[in-house]
C-alpha positions as CSV (number, residue, x, y, z in Angstrom):
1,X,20.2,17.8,30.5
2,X,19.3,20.1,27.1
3,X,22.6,17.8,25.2
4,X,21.1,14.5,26.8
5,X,17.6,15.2,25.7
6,X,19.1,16.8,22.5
7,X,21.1,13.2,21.6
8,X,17.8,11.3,22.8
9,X,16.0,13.1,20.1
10,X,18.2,13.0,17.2
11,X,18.7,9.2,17.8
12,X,15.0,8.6,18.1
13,X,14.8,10.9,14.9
14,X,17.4,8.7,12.6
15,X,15.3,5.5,14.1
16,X,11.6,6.5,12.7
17,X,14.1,7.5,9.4
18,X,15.6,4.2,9.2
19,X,12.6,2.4,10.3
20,X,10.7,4.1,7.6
21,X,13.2,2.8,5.1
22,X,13.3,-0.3,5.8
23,X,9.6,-0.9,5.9
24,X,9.4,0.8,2.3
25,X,11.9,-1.3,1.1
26,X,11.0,-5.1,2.5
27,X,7.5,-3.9,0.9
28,X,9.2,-4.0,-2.4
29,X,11.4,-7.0,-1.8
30,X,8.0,-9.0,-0.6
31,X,6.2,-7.7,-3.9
32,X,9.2,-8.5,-6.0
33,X,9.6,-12.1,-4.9
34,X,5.9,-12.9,-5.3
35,X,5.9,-10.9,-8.9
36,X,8.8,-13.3,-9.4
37,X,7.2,-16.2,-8.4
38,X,4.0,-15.3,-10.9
39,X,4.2,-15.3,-14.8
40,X,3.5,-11.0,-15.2
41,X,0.3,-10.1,-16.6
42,X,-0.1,-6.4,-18.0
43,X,-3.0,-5.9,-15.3
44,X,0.0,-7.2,-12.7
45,X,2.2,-4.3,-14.6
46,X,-0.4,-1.6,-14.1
47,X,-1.2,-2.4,-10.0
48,X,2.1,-2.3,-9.5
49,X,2.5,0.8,-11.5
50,X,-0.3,2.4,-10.1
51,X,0.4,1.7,-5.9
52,X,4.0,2.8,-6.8
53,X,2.8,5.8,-7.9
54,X,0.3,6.4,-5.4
55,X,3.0,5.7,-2.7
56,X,5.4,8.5,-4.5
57,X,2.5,10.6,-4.3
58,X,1.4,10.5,-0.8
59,X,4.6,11.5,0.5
60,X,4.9,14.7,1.1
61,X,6.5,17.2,3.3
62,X,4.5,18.3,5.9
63,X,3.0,22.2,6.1
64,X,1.7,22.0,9.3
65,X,-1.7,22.7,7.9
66,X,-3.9,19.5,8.5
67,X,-6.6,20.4,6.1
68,X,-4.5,20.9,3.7
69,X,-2.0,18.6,3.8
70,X,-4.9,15.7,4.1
71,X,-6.1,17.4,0.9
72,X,-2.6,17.1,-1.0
73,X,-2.3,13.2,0.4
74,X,-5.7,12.5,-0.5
75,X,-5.0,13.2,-4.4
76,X,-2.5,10.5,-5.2
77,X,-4.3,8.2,-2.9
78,X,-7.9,8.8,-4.6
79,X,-5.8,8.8,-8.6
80,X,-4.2,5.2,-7.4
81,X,-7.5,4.1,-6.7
82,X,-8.5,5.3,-10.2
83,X,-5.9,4.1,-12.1
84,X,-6.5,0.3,-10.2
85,X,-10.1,0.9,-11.2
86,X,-9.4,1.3,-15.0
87,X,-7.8,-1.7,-14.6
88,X,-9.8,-4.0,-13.4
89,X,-12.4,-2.3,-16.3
90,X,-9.9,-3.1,-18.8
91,X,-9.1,-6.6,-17.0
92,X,-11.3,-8.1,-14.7
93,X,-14.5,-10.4,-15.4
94,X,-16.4,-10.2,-12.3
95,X,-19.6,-7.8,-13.0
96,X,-20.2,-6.8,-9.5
97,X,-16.6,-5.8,-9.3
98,X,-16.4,-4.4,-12.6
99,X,-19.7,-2.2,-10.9
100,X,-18.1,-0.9,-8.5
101,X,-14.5,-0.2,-10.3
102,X,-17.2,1.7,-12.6
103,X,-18.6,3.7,-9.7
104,X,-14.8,4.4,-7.8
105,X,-14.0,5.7,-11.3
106,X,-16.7,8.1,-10.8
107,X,-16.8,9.3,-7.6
108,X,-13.2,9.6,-6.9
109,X,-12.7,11.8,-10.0
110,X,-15.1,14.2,-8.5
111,X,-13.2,14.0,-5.1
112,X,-10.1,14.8,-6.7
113,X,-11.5,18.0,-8.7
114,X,-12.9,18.8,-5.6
115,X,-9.7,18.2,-3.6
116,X,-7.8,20.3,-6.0
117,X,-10.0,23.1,-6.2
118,X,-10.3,23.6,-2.7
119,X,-5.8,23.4,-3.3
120,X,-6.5,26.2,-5.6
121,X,-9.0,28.2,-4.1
122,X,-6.6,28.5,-0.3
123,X,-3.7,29.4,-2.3
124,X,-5.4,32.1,-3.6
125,X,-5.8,33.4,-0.3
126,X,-3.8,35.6,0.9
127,X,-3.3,34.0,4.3
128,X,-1.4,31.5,2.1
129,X,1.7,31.0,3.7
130,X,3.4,27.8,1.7
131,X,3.6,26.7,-1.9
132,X,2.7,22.8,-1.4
């Protein structure tokens, strides 16, 4: 019964693994063909840059701390929407989007100080038990 449910387990494990994989990478292939179909731009360079990064970013081993594993998620994801932000300034033509690039510039940068000092400010604790 324990080896049955042990050999459930470890297949159902490798399954979310591979199935993680796979969506990762058919993400890619998709975005690849339809870069390839598309003359590259340097503002095409930079999203693709920048959600690349943010994807790297947000993965990260579980603590088994919600807050702050949210917290240590939530960076990357706020600095992609950031770096996508500075380029539609540097790119983009539409003034009601270039307002609110303007304003996600803004406000996310204070979320992620804030995010990061509230990182800082539970490591110092000493209840601490994990170096993210």
């Amino acid at each position: 019964m324990i080896r049955s449910f042990a050999t459930h387990a470890g297949a159902f494990a490798v399954g979310v693994a591979c199935a993680m994989a796979f969506a990762s990478l058919t993400t890619e292939v998709e975005y690849r063909s339809l870069s390839a179909t598309r003359s590259a731009s340097p503002f095409d360079d930079g999203l693709r840059a920048a959600m690349v990064e943010m994807d790297a970013g947000m993965c990260i081993t579980p603590s088994g701390d919600a807050d702050r594993d949210f917290a240590r998620a939530m960076i990357p994801h706020h600095q992609g929407a950031i770096e996508m932000a500075r380029l539609e300034l540097q790119h983009g033509h539409d003034p009601r989007l270039r307002r609110l690039a303007q304003g996600m510039v803004v406000e996310q940068s204070q979320e992620v100080t804030l995010l990061r000092g509230l990182l800082a400010s539970s490591e110092s604790r000493s209840d601490a038990a994990f170096n993210p």
